[in-house]
C-alpha positions as a printed Julia matrix, in Angstrom:
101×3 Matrix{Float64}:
   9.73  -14.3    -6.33
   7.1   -12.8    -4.51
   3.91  -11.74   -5.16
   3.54   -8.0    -4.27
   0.53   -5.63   -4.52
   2.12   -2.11   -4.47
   5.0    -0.25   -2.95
   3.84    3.44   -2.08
   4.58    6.59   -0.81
   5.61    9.2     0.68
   2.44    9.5     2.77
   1.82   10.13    6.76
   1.58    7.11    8.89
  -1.53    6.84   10.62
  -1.02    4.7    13.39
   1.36    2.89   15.96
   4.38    4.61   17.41
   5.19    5.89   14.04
   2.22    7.94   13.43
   2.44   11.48   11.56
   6.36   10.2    10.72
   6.6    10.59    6.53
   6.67    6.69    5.71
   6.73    4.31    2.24
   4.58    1.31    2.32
   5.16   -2.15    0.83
   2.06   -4.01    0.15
   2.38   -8.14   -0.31
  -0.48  -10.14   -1.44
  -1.49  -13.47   -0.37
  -2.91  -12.04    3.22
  -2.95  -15.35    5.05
  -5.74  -13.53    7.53
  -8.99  -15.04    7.76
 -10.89  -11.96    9.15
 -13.89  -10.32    8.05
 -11.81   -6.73    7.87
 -13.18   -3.55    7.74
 -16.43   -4.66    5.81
 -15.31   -2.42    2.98
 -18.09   -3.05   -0.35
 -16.2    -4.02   -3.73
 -16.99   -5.55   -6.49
 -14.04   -8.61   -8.09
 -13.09   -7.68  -11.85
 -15.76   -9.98  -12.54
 -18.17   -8.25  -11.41
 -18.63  -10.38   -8.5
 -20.22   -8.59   -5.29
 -18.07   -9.25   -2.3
 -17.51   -7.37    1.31
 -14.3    -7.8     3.18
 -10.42   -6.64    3.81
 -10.35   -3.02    3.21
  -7.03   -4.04    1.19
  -9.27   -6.66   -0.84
  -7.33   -6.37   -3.81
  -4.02   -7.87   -2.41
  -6.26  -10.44   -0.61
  -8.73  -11.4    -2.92
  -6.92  -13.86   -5.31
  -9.64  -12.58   -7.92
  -6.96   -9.89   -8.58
  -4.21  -11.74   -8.77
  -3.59  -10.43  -12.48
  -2.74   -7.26  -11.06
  -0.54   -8.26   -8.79
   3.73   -8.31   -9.59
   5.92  -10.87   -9.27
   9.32   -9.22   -8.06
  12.62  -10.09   -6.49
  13.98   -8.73   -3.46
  16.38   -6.84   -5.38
  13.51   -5.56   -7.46
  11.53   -4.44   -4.15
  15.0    -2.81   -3.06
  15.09   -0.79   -6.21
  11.34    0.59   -5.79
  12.1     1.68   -2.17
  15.16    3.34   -3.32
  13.25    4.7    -6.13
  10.32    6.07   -4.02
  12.73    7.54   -1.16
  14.22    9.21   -3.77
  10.66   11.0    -4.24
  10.06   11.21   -0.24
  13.19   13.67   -0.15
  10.95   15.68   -2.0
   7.44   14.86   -0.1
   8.94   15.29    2.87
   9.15   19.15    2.04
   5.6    19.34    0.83
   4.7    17.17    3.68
   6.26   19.37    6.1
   4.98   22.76    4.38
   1.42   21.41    4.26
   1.39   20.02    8.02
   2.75   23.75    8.65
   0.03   25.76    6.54
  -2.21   23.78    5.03
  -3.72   26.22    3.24
């Protein structure tokens, strides 16, 4: 099992040779990273004042209640799940990178 933050998407890569390209995103916890990150304010479910990983909450083992145990097979199933709905954001995606407004 593995411990996994969120799976989301469709959204617009914003960096790397991939950027603009419609994308999902699979978020782990656990971050074995030691950095400071982005410096980002937050405060633990406790209450607890802390600054750090802009993605604290699949760092900081303070959320670990929130976070889901799943399978691979489970993962695979969200993907497919949430490509289903890209065929569809792709479309609004496109339309809004067109004519935003």
């Amino acid at each position: 099992m593995l411990d996994l933050s969120e799976i989301f998407g469709p959204t617009i890569q914003g960096e790397g040779k991939r950027i603009g390209k419609v994308s999902i995103f699979i978020r782990f916890s656990k971050c074995n990273f030691s950095c400071s990150g982005f410096g980002v304010e937050y405060s633990t479910p406790e209450g607890e004042k802390k600054q750090g990983c802009d993605t604290y909450y699949a760092v900081d083992k303070s959320f670990k209640k929130e976070w889901i145990k799943s399978s691979y097979e489970d993962i695979i199933k969200d993907v497919k799940r949430v490509s289903l709905i890209q065929q569809d954001g792709k479309w609004i995606i496109n339309k809004l990178l067109q004519d935003p407004f």
